[in-house]
Backbone as CSV, one residue per row, in Angstrom:
resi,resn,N_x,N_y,N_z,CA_x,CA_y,CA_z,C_x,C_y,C_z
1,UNK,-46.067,5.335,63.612,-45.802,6.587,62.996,-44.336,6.711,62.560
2,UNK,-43.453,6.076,63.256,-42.430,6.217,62.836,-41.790,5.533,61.845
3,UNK,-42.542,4.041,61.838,-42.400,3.686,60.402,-42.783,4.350,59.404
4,UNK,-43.533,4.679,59.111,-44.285,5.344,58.430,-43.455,6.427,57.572
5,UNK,-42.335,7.332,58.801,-41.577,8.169,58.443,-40.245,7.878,57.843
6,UNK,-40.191,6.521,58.281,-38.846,5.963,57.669,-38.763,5.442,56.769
7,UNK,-39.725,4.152,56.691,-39.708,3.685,55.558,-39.789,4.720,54.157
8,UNK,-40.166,5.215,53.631,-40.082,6.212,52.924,-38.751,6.779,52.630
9,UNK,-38.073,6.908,53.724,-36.526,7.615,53.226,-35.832,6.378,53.170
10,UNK,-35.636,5.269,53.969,-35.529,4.071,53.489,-35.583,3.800,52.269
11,UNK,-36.540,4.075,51.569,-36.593,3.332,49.891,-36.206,4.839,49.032
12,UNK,-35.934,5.528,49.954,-35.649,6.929,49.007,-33.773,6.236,49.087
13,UNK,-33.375,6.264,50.562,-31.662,5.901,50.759,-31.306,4.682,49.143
14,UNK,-32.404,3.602,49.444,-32.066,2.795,48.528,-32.299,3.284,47.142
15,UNK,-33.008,3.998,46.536,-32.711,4.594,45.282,-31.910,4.819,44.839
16,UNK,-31.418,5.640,45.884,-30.483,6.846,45.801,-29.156,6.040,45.591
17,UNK,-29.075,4.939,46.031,-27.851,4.035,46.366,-27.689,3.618,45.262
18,UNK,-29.003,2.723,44.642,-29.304,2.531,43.060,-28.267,3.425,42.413
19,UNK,-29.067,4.534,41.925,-28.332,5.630,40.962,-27.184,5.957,40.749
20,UNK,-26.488,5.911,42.441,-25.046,6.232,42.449,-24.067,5.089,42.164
21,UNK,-25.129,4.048,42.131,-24.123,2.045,41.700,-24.305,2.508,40.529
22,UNK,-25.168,2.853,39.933,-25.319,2.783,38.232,-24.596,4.246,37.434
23,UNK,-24.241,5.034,38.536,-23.224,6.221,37.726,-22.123,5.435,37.928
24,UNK,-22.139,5.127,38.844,-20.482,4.806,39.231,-19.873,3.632,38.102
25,UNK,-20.747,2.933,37.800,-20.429,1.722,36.536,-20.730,2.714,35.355
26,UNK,-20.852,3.535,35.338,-21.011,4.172,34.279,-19.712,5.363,34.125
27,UNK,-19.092,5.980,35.092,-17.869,6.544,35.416,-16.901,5.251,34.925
28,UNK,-17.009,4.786,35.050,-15.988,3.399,35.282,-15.803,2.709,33.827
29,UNK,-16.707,2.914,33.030,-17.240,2.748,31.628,-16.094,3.773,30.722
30,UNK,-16.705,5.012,31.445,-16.102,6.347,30.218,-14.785,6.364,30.930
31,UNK,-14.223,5.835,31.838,-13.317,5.947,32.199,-12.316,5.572,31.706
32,UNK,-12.660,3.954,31.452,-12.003,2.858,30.496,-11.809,3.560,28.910
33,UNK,-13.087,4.021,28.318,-13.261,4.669,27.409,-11.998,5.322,26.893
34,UNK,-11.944,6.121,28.025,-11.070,7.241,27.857,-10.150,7.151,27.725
35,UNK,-9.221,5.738,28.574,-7.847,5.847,28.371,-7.820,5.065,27.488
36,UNK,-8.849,3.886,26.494,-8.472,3.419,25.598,-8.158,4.578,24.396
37,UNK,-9.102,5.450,24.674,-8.962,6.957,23.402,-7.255,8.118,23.848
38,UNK,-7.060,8.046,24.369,-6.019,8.814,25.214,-4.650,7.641,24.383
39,UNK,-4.846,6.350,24.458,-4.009,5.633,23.850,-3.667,5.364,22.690
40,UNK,-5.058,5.588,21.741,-5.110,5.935,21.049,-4.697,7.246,19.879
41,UNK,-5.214,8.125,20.719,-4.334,9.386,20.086,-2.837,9.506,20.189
42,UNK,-2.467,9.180,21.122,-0.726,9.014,21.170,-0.245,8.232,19.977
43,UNK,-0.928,6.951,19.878,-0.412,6.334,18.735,-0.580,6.843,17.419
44,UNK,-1.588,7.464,17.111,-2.420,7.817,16.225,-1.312,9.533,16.074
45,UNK,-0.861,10.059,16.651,0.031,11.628,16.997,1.587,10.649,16.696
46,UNK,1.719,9.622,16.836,3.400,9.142,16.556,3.112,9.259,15.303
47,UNK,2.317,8.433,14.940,1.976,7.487,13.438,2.616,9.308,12.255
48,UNK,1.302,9.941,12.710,1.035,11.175,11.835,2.742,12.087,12.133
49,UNK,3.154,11.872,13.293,4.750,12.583,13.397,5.568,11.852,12.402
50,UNK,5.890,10.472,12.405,6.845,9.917,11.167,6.301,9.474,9.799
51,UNK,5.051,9.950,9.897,4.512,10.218,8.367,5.322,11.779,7.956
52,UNK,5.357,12.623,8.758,5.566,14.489,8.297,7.108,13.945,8.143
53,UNK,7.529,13.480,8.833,9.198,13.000,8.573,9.342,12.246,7.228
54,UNK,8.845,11.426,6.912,8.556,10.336,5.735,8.201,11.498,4.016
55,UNK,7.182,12.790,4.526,6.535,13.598,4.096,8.058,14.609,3.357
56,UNK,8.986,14.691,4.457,9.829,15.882,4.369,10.926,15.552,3.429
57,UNK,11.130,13.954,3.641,12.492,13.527,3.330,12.091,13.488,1.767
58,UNK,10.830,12.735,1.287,10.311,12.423,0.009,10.175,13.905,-0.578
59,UNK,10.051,14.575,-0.035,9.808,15.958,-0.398,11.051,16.569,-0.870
60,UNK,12.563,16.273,-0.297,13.682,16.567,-0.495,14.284,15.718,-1.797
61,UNK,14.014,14.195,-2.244,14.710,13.314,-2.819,13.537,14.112,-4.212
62,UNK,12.412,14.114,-4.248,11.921,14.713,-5.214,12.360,15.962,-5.690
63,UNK,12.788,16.949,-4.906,13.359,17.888,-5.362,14.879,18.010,-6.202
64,UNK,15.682,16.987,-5.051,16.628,16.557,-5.752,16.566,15.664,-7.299
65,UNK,15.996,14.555,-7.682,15.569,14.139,-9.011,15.357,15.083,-9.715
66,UNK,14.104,16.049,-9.358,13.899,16.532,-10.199,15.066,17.840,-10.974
67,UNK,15.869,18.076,-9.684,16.615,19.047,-10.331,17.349,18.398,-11.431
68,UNK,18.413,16.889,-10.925,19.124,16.148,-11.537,18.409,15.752,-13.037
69,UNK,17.152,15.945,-13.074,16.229,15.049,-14.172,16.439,16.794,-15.398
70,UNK,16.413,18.207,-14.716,16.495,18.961,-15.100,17.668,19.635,-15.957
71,UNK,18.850,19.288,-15.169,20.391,18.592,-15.280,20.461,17.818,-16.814
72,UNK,20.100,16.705,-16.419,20.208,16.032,-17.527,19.366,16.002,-18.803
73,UNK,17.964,16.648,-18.670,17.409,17.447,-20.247,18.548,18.634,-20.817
74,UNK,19.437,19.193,-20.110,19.800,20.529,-20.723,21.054,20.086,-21.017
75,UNK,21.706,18.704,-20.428,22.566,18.040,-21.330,22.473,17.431,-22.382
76,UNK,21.272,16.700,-21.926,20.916,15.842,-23.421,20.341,16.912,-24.362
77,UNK,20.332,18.034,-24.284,19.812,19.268,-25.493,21.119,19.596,-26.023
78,UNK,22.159,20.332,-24.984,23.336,20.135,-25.739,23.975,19.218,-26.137
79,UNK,23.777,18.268,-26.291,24.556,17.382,-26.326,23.736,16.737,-28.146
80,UNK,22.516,17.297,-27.939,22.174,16.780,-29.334,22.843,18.069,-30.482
81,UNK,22.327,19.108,-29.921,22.992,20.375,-30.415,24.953,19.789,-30.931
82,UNK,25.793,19.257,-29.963,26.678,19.387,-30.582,26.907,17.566,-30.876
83,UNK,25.648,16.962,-31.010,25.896,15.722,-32.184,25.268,15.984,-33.829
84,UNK,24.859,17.507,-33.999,24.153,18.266,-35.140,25.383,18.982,-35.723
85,UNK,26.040,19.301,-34.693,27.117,20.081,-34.927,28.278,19.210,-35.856
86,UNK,28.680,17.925,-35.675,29.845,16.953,-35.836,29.084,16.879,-36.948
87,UNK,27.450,16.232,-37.528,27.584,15.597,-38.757,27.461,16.681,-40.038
88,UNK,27.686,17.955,-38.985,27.929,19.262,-39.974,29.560,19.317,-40.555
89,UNK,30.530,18.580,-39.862,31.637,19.109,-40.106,31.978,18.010,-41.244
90,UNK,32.789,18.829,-42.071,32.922,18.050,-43.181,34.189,16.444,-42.592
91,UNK,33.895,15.832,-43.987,33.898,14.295,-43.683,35.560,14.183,-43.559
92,UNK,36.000,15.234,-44.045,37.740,15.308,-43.783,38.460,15.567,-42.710
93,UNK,37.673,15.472,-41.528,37.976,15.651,-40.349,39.086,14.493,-39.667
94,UNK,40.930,14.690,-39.615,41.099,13.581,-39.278,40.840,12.919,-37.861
95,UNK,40.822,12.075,-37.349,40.732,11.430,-36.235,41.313,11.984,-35.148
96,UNK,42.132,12.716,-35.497,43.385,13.150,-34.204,42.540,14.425,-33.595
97,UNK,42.314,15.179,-34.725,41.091,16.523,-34.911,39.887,16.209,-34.357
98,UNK,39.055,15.041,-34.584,37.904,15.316,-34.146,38.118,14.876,-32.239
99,UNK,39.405,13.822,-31.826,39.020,13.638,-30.653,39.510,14.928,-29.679
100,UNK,40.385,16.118,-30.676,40.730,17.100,-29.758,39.537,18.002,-29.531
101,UNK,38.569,17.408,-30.557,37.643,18.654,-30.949,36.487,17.867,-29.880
102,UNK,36.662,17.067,-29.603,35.419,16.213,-28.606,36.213,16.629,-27.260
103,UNK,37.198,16.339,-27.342,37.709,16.944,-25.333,37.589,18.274,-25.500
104,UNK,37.307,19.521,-26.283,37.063,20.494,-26.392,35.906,20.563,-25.580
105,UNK,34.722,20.207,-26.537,33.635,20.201,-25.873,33.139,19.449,-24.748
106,UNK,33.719,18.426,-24.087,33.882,18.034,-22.834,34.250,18.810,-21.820
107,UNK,35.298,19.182,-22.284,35.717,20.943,-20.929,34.507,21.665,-21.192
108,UNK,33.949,22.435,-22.502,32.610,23.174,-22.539,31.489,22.820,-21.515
109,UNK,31.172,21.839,-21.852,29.741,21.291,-20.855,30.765,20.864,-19.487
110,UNK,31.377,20.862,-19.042,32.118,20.966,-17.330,31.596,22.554,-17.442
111,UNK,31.948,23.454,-17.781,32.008,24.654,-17.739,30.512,24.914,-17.742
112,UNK,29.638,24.325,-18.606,28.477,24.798,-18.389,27.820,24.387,-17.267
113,UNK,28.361,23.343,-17.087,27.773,22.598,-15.496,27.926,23.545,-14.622
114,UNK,28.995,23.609,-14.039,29.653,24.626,-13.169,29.097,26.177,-12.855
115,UNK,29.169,26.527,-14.394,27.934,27.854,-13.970,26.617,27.853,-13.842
116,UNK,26.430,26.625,-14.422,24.817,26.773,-13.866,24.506,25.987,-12.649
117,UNK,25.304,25.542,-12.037,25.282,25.074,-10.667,25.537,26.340,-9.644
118,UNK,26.578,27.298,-10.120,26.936,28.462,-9.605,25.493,29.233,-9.655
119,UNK,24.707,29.369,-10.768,23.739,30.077,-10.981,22.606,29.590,-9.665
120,UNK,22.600,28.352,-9.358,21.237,28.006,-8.609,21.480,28.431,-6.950
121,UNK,22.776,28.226,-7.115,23.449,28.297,-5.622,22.894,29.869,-5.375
């Protein structure tokens, strides 16, 4: 009779032993899992941090070009403006005249620089 009563929890103990070997390799599984993913995201959280850095700086040098690129259309406009201007002036212009009349407009566009640099500021 008393086998009878044991054996039974006997093969119940060993089940039971079963299940908890086969969670436990299975804990041990997601465990591994986990810190391969945990290692992952760190790297994966650097990567994406000196991309936003990479993101910010390109973001700044573009702004800068583009202002400089902006800069230099509104020179090269004046600057055609007063090469329209010279083949307006008559052909008796002597040499001494036209280069005072070119450092003229050299101080002009400093001056225009200046305020419109003043202007953005």
């Amino acid at each position: 009779m008393m086998q009878s009563k044991v054996k039974p929890l006997h093969s119940k103990v060993s089940e039971t032993s079963s299940a908890v070997e086969h969670a436990v390799g299975k804990l041990s599984s997601m465990e591994s899992k986990l810190k391969d993913l945990d290692e992952r995201l760190r790297s994966l959280a650097l990567a994406y941090e000196e991309a936003s850095i990479n993101k910010c700086r390109q973001y700044e040098l573009t702004e800068t070009l583009d202002s400089q690129l902006s800069q230099a259309a509104y020179f090269e406009q004046v600057g055609k403006q007063y090469n329209h201007s010279i083949i307006l002036l008559p052909a008796t212009i002597h040499k001494a005249n036209l280069a005072d009349w070119s450092l003229n407009f050299l101080q002009y566009l400093l001056i225009v620089a200046r305020n419109k640099f003043i202007c953005q500021v």
